[in-house]
N, CA, C, O and CB atoms as a CASP TS submission, in Angstrom:
PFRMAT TS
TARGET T0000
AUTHOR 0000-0000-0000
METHOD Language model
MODEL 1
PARENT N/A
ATOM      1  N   UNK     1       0.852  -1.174   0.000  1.00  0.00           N
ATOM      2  CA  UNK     1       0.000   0.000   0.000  1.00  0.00           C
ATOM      3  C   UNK     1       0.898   1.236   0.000  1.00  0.00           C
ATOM      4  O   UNK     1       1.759   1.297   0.877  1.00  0.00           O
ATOM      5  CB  UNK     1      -0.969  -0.002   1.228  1.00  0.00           C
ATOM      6  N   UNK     2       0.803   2.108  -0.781  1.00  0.00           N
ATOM      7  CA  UNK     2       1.254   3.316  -0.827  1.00  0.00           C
ATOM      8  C   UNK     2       0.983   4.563  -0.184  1.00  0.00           C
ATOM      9  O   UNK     2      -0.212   4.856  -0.232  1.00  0.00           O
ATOM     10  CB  UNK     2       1.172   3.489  -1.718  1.00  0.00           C
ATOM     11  N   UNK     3       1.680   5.352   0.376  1.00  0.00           N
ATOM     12  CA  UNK     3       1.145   6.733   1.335  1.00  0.00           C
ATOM     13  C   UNK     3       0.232   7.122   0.609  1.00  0.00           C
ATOM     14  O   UNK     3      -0.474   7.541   1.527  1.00  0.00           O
ATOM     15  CB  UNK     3       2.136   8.043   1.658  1.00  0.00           C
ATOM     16  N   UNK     4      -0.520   7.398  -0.550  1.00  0.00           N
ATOM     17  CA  UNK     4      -1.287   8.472  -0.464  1.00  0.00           C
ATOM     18  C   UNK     4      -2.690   7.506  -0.380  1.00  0.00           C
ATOM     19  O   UNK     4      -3.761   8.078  -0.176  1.00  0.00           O
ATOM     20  CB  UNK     4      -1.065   9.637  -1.769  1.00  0.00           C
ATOM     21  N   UNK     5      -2.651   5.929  -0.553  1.00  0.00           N
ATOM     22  CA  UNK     5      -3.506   5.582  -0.359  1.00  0.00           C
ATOM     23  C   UNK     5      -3.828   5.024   0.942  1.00  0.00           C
ATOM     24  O   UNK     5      -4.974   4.603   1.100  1.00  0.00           O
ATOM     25  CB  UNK     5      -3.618   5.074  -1.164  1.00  0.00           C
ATOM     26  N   UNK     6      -2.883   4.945   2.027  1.00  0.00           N
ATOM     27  CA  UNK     6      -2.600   4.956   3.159  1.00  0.00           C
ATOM     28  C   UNK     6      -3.358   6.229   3.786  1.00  0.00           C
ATOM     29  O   UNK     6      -4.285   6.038   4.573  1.00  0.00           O
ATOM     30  CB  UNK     6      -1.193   4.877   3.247  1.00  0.00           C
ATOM     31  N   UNK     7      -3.059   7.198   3.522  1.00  0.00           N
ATOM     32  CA  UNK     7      -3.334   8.618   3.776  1.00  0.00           C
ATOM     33  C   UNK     7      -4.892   8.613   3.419  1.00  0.00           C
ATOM     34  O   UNK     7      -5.765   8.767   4.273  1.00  0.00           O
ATOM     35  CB  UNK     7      -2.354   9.716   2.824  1.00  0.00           C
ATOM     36  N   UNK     8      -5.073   8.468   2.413  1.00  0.00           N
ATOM     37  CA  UNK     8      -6.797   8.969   2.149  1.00  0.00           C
ATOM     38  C   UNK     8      -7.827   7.451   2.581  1.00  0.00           C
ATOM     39  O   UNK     8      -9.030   7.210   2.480  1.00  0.00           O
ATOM     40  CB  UNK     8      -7.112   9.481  -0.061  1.00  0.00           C
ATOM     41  N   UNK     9      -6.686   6.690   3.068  1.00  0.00           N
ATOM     42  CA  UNK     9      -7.578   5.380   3.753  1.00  0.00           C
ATOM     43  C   UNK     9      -8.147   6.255   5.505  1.00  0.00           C
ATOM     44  O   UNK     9      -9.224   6.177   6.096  1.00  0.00           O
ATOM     45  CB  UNK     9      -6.090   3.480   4.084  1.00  0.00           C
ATOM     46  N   UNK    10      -6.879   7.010   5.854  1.00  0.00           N
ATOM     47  CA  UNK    10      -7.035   7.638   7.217  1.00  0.00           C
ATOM     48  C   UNK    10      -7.836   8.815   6.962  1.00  0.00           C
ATOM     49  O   UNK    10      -8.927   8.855   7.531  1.00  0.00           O
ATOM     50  CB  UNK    10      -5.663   8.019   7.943  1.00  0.00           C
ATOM     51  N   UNK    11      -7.521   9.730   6.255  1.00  0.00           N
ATOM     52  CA  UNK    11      -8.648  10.860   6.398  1.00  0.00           C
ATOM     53  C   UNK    11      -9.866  10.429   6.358  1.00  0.00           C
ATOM     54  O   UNK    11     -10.482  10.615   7.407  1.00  0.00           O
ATOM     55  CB  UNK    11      -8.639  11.862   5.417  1.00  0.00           C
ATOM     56  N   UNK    12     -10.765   9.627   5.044  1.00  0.00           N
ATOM     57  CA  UNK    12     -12.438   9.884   4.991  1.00  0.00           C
ATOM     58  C   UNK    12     -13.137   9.217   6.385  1.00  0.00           C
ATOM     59  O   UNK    12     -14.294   9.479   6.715  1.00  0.00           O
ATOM     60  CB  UNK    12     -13.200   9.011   3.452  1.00  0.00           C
ATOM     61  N   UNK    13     -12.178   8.241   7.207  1.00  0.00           N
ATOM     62  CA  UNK    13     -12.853   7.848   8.695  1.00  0.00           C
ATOM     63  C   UNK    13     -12.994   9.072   9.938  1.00  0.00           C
ATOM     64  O   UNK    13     -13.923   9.249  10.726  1.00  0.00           O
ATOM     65  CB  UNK    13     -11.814   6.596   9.381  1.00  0.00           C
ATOM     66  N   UNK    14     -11.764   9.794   9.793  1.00  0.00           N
ATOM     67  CA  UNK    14     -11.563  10.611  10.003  1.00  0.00           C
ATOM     68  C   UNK    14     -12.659  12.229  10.078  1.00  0.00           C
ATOM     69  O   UNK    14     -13.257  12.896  10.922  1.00  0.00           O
ATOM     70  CB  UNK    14     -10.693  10.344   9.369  1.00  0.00           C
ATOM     71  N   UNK    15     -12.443  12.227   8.889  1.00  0.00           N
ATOM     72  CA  UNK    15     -13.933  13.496   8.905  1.00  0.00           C
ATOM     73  C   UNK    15     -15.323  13.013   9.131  1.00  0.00           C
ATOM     74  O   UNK    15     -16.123  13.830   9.586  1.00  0.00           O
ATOM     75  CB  UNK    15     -14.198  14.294   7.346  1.00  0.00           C
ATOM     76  N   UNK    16     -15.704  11.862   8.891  1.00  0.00           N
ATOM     77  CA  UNK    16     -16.767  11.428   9.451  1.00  0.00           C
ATOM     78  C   UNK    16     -16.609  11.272  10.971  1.00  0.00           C
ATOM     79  O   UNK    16     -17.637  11.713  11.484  1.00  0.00           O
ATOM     80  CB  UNK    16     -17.122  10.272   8.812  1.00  0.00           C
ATOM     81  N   UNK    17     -16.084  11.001  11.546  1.00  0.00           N
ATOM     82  CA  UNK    17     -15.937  11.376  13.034  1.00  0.00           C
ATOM     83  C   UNK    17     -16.080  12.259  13.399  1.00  0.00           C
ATOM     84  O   UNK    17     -16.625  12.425  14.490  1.00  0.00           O
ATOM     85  CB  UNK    17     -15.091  11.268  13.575  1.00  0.00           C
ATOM     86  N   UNK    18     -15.498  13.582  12.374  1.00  0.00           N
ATOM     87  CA  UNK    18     -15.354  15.010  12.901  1.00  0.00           C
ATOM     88  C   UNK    18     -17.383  15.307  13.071  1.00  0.00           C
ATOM     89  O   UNK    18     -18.051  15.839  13.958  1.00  0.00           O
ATOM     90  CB  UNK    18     -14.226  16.298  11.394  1.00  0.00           C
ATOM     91  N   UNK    19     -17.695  14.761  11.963  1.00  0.00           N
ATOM     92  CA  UNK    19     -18.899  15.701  11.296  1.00  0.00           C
ATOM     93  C   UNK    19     -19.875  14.708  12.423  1.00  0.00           C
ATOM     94  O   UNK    19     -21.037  15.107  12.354  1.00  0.00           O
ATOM     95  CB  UNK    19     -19.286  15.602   9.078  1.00  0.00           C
ATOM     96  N   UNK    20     -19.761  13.769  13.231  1.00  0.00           N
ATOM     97  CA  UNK    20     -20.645  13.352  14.451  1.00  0.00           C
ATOM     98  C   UNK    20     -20.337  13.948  15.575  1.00  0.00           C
ATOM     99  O   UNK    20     -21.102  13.870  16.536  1.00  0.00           O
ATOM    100  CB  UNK    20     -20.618  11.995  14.769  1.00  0.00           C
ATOM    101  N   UNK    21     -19.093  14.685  15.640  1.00  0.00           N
ATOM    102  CA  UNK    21     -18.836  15.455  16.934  1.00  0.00           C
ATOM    103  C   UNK    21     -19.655  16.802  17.304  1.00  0.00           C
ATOM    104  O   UNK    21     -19.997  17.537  16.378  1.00  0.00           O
ATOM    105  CB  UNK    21     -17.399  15.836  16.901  1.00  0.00           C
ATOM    106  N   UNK    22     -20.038  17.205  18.906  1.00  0.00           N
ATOM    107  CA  UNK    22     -21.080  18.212  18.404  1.00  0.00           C
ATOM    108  C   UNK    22     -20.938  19.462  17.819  1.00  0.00           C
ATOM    109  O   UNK    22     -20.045  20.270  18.072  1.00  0.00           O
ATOM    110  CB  UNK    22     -21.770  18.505  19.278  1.00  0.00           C
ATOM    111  N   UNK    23     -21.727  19.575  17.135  1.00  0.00           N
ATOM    112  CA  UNK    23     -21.066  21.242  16.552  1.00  0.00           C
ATOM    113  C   UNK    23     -22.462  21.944  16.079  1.00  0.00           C
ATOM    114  O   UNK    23     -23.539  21.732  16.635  1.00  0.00           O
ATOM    115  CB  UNK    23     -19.715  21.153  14.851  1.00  0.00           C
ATOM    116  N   UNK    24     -22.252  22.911  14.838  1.00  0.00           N
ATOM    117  CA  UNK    24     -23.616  23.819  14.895  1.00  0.00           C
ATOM    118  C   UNK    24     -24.258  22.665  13.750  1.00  0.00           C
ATOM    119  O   UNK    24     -25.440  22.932  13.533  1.00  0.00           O
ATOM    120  CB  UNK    24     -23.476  25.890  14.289  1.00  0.00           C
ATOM    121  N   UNK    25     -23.832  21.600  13.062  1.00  0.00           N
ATOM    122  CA  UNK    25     -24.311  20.957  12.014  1.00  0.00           C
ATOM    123  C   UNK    25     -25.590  19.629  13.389  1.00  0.00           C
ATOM    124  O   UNK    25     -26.781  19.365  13.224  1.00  0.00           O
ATOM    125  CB  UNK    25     -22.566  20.146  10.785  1.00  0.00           C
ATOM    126  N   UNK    26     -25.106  19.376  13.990  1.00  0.00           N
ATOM    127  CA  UNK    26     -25.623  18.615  15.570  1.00  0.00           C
ATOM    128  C   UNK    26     -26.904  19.734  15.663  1.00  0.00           C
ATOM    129  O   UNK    26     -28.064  19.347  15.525  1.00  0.00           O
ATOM    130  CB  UNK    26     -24.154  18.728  17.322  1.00  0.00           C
ATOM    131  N   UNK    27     -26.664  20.751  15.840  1.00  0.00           N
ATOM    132  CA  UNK    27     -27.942  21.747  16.525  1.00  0.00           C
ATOM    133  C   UNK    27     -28.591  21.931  15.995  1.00  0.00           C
ATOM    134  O   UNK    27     -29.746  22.026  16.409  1.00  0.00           O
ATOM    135  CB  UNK    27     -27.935  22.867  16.961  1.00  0.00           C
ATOM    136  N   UNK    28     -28.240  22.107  14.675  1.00  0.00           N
ATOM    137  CA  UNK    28     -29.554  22.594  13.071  1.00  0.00           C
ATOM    138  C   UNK    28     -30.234  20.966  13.257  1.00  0.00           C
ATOM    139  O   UNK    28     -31.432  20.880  12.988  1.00  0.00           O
ATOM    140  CB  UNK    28     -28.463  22.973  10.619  1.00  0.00           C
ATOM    141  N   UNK    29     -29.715  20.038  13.580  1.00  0.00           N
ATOM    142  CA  UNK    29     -30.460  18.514  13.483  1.00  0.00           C
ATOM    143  C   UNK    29     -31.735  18.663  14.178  1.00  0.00           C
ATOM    144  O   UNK    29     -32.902  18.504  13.821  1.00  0.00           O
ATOM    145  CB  UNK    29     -29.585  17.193  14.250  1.00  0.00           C
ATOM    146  N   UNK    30     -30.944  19.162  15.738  1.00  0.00           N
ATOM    147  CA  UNK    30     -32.020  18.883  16.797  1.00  0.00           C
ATOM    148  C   UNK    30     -33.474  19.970  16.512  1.00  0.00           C
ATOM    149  O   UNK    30     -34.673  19.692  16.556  1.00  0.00           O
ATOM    150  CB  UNK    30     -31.220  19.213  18.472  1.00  0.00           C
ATOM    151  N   UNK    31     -32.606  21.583  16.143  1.00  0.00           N
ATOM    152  CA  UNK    31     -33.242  22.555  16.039  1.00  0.00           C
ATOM    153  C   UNK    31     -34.550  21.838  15.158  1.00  0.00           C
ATOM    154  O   UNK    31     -35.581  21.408  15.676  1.00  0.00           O
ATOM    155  CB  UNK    31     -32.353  23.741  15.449  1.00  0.00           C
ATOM    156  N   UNK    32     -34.171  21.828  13.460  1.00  0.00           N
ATOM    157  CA  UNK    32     -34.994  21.523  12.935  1.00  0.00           C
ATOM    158  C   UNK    32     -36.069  20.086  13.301  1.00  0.00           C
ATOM    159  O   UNK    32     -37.272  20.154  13.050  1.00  0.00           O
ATOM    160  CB  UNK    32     -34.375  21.621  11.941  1.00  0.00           C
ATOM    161  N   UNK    33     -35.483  18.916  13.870  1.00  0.00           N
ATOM    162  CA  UNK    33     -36.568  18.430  15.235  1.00  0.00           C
ATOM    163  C   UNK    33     -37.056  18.826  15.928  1.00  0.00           C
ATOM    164  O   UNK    33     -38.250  18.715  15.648  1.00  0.00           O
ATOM    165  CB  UNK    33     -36.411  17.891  16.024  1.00  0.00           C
ATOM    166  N   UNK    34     -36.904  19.375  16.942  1.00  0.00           N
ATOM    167  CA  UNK    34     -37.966  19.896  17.453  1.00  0.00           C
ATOM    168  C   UNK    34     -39.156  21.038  16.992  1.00  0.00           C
ATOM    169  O   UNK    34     -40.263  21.166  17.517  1.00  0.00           O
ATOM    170  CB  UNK    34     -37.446  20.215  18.338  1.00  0.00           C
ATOM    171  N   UNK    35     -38.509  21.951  15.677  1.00  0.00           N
ATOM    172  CA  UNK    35     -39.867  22.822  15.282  1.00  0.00           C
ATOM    173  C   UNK    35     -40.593  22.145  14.157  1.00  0.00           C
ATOM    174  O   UNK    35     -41.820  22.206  14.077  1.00  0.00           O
ATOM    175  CB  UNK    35     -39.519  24.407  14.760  1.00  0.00           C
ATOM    176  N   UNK    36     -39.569  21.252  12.953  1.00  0.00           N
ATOM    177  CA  UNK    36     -40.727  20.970  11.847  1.00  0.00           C
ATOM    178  C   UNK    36     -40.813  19.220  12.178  1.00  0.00           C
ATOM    179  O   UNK    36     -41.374  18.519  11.335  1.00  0.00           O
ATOM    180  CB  UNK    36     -40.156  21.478   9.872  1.00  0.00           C
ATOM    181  N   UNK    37     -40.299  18.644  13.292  1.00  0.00           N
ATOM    182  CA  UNK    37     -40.967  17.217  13.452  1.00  0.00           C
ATOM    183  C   UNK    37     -39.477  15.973  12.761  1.00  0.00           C
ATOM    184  O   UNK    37     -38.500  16.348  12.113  1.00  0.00           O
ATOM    185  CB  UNK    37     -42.843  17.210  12.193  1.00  0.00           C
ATOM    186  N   UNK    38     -39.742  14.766  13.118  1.00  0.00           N
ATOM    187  CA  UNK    38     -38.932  14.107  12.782  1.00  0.00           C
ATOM    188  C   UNK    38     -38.626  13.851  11.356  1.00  0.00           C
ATOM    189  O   UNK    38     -37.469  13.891  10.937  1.00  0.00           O
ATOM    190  CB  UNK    38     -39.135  13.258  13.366  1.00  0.00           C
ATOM    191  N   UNK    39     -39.544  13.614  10.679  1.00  0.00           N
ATOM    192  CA  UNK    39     -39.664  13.930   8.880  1.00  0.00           C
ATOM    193  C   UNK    39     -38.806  14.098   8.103  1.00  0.00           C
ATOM    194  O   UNK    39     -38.121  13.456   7.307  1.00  0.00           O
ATOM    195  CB  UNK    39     -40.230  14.972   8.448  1.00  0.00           C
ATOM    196  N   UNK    40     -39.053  15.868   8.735  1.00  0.00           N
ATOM    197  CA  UNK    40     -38.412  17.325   8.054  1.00  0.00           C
ATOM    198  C   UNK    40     -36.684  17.163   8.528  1.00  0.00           C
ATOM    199  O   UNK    40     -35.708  17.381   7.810  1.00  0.00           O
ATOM    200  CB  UNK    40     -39.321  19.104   8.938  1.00  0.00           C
ATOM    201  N   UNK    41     -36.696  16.861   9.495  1.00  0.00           N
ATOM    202  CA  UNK    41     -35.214  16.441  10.676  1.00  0.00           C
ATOM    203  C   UNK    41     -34.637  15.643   9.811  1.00  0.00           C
ATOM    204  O   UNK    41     -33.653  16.099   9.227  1.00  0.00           O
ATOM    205  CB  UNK    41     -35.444  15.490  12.362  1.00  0.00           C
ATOM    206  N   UNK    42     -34.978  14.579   9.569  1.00  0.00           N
ATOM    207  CA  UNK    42     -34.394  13.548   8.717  1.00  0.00           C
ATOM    208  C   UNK    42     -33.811  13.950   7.236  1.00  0.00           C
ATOM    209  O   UNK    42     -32.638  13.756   6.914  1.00  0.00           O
ATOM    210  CB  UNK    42     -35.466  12.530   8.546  1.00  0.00           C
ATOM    211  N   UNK    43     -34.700  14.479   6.471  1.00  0.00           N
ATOM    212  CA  UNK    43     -34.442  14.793   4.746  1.00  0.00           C
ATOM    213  C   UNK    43     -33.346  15.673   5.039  1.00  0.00           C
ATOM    214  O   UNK    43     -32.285  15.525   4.432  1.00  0.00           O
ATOM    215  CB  UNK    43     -35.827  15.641   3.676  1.00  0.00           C
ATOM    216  N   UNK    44     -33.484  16.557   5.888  1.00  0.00           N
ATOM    217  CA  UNK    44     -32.524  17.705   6.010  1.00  0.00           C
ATOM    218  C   UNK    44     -30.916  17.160   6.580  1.00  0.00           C
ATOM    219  O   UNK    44     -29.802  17.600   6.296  1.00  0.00           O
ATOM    220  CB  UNK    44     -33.269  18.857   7.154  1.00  0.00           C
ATOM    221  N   UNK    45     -31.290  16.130   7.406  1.00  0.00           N
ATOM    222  CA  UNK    45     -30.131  15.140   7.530  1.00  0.00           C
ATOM    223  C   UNK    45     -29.229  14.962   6.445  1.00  0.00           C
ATOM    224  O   UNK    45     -28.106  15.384   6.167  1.00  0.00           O
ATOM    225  CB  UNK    45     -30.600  13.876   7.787  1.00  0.00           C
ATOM    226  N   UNK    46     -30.269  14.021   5.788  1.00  0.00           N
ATOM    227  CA  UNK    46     -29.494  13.287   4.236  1.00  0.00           C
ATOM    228  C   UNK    46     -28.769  14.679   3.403  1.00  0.00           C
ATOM    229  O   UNK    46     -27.756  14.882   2.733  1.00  0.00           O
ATOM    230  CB  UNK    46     -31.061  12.397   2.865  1.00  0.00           C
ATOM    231  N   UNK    47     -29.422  15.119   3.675  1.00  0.00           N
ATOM    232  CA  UNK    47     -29.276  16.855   2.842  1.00  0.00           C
ATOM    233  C   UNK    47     -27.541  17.301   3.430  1.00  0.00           C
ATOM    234  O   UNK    47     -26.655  17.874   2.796  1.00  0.00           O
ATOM    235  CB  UNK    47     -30.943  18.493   3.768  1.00  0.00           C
ATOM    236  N   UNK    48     -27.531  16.972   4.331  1.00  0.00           N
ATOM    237  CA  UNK    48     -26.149  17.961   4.873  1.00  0.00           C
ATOM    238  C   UNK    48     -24.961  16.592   5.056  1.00  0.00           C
ATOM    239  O   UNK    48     -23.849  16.817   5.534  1.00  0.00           O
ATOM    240  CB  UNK    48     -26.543  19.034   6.868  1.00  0.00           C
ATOM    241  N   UNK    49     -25.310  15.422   4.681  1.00  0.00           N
ATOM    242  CA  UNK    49     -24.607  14.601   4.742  1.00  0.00           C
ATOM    243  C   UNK    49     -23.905  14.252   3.328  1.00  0.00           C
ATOM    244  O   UNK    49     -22.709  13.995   3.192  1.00  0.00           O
ATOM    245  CB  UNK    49     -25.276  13.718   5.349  1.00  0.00           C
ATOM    246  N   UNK    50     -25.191  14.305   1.964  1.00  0.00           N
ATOM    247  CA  UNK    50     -24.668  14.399   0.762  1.00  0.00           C
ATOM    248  C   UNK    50     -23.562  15.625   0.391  1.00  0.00           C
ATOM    249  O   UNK    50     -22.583  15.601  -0.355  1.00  0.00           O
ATOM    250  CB  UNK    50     -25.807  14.451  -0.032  1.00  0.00           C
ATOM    251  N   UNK    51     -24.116  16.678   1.203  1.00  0.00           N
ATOM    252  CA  UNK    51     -22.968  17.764   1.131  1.00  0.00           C
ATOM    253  C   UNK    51     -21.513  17.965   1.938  1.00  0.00           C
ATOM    254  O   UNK    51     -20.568  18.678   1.599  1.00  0.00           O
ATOM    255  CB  UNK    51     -23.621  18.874   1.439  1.00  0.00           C
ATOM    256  N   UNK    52     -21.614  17.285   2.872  1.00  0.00           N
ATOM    257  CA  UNK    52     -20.455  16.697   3.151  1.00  0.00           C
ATOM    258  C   UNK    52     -19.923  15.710   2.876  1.00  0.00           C
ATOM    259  O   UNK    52     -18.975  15.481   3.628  1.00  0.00           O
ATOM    260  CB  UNK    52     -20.339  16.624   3.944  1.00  0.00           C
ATOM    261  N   UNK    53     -20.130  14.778   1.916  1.00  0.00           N
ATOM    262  CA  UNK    53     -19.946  13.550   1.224  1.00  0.00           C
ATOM    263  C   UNK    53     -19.029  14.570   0.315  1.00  0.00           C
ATOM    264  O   UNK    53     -17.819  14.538   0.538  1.00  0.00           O
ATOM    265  CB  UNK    53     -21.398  12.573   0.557  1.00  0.00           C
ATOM    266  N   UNK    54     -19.522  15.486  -0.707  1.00  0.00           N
ATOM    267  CA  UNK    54     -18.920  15.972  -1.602  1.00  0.00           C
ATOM    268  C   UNK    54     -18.027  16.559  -1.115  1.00  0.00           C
ATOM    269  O   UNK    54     -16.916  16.300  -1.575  1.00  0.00           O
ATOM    270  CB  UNK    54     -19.504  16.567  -2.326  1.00  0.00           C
ATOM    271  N   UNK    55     -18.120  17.608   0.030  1.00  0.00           N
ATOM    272  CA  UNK    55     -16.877  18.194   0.622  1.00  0.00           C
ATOM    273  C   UNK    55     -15.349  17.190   1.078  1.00  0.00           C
ATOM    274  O   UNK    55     -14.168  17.531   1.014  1.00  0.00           O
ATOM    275  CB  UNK    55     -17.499  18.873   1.961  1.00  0.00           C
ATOM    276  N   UNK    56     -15.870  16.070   1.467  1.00  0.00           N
ATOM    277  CA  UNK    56     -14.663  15.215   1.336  1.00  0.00           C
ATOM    278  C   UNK    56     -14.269  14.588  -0.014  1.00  0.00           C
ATOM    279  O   UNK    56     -13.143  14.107  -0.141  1.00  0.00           O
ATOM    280  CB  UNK    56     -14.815  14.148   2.237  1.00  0.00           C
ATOM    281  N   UNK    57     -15.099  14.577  -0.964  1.00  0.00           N
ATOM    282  CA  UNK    57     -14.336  14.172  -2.080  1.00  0.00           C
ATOM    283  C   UNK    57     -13.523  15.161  -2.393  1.00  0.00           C
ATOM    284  O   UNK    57     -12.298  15.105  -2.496  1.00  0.00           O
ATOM    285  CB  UNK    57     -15.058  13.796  -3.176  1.00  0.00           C
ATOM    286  N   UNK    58     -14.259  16.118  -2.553  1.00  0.00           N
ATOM    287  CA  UNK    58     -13.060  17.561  -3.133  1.00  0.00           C
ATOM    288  C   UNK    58     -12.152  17.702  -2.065  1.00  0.00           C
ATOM    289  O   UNK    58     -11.102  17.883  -2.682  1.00  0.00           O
ATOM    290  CB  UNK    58     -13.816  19.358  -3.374  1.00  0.00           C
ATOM    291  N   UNK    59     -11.855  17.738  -0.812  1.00  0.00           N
ATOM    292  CA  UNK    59     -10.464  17.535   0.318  1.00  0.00           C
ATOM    293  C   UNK    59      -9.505  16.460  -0.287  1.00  0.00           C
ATOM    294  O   UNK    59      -8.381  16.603  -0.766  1.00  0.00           O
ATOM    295  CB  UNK    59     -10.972  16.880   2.045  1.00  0.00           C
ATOM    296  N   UNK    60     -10.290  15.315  -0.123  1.00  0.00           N
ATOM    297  CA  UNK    60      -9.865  14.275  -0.478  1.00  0.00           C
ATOM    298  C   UNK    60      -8.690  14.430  -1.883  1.00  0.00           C
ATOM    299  O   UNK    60      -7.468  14.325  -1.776  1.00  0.00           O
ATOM    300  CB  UNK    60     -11.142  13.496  -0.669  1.00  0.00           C
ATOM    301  N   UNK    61      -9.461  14.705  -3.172  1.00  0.00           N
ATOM    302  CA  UNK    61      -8.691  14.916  -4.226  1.00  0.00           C
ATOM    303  C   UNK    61      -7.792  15.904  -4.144  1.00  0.00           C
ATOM    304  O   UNK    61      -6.827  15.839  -4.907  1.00  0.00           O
ATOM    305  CB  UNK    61      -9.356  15.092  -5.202  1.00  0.00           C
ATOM    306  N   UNK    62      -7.891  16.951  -3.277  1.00  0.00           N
ATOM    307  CA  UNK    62      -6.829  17.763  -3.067  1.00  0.00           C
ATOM    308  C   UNK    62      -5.789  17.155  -2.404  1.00  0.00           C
ATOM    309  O   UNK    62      -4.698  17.143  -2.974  1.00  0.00           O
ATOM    310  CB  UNK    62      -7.175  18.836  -2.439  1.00  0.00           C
ATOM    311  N   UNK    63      -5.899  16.639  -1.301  1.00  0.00           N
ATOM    312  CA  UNK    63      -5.250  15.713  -0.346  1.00  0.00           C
ATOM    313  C   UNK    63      -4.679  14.851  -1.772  1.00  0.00           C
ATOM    314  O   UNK    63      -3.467  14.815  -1.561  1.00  0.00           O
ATOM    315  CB  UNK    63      -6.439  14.797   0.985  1.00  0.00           C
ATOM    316  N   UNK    64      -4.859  14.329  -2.755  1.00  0.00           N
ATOM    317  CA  UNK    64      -3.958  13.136  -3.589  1.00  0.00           C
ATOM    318  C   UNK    64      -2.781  13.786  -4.476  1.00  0.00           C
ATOM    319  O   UNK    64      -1.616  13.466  -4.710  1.00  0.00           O
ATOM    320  CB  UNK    64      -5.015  12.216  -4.743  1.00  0.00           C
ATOM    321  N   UNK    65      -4.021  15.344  -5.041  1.00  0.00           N
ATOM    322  CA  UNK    65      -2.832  16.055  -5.528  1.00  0.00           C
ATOM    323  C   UNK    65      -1.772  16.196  -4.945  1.00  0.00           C
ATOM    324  O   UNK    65      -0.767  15.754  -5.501  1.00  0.00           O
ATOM    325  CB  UNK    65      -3.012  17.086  -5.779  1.00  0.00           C
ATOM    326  N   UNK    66      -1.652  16.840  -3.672  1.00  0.00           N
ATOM    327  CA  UNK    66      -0.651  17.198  -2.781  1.00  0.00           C
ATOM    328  C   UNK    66       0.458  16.223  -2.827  1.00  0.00           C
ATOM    329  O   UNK    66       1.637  16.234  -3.184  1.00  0.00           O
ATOM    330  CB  UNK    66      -1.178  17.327  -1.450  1.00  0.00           C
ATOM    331  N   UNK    67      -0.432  15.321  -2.295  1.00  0.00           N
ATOM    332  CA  UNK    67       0.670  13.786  -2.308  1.00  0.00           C
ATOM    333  C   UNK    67       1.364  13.361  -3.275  1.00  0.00           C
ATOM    334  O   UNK    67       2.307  12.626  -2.984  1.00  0.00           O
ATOM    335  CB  UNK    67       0.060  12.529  -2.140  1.00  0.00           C
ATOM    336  N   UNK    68       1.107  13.700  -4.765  1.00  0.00           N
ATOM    337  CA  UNK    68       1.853  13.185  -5.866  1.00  0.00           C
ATOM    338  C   UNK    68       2.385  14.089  -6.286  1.00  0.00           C
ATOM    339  O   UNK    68       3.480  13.894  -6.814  1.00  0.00           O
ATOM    340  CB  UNK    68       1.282  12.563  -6.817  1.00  0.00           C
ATOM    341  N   UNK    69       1.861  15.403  -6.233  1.00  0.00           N
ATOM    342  CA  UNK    69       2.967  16.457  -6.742  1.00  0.00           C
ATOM    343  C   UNK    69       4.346  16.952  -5.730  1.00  0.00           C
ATOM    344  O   UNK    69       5.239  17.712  -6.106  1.00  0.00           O
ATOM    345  CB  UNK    69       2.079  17.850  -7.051  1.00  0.00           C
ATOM    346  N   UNK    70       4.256  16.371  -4.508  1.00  0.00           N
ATOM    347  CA  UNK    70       5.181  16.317  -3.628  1.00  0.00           C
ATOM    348  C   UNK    70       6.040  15.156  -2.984  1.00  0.00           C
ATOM    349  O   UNK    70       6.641  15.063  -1.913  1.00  0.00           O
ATOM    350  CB  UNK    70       4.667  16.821  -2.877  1.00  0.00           C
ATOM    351  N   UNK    71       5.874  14.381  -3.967  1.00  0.00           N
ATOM    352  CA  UNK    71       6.294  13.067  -3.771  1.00  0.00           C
ATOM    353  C   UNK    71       7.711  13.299  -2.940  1.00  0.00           C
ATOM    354  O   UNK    71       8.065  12.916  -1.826  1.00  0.00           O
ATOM    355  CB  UNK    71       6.429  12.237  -5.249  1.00  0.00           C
ATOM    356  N   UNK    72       8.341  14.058  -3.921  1.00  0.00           N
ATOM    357  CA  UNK    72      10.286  13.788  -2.917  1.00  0.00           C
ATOM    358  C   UNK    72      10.290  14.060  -1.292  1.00  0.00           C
ATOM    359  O   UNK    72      10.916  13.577  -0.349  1.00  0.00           O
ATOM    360  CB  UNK    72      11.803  15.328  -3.533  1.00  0.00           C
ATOM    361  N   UNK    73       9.251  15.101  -1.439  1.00  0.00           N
ATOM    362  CA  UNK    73       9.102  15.097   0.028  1.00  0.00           C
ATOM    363  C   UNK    73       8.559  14.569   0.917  1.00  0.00           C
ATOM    364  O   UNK    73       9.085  14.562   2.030  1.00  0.00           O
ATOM    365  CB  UNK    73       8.862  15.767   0.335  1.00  0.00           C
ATOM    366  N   UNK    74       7.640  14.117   0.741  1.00  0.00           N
ATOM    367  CA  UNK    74       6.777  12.500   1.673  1.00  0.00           C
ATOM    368  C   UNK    74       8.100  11.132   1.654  1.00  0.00           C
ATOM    369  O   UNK    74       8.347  10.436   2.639  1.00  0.00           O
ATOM    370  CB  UNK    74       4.811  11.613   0.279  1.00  0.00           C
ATOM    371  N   UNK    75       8.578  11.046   0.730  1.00  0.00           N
ATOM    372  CA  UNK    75       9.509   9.945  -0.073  1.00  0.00           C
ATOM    373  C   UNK    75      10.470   9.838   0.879  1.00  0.00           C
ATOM    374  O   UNK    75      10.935   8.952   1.596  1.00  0.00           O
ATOM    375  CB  UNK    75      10.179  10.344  -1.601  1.00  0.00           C
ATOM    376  N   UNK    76      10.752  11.846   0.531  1.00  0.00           N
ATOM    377  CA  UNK    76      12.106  12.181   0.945  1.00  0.00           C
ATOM    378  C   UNK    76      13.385  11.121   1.710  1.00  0.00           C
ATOM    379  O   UNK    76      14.487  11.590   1.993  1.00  0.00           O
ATOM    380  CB  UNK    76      11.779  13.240   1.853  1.00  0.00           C
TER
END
């Protein structure tokens, strides 16, 4: 296995951990539970999860660039 696939094996577990830790993305959950009902709570879920799905792909691919255009130095 190679570092950068080593590397982007560790980050995407990684930000998914981050994005269950509490923060204001946690409060908009509860918020929107308790005023528009479990439903509305939910879609809006999937909603901010597909968008952080994409936000780690685009990290992610940045994260590979990095790694191959800097090879001598990871290598080093």
């Amino acid at each position: 296995m190679d570092f950068a696939t080593l590397s982007l094996s560790l980050f995407l577990p990684a930000c998914f951990a981050l994005n269950m830790a509490p923060g204001p993305n946690n409060l908009l959950s509860v918020s929107n539970s308790t005023r528009y009902g479990y439903r509305t709570a939910c879609v809006a879920g999937i909603g901010r999860l597909l968008a952080f799905a994409g936000m780690i792909a685009l990290a992610s691919a940045g994260l590979a660039v990095v790694l191959q255009t800097s090879e001598l130095l990871f290598y080093g």
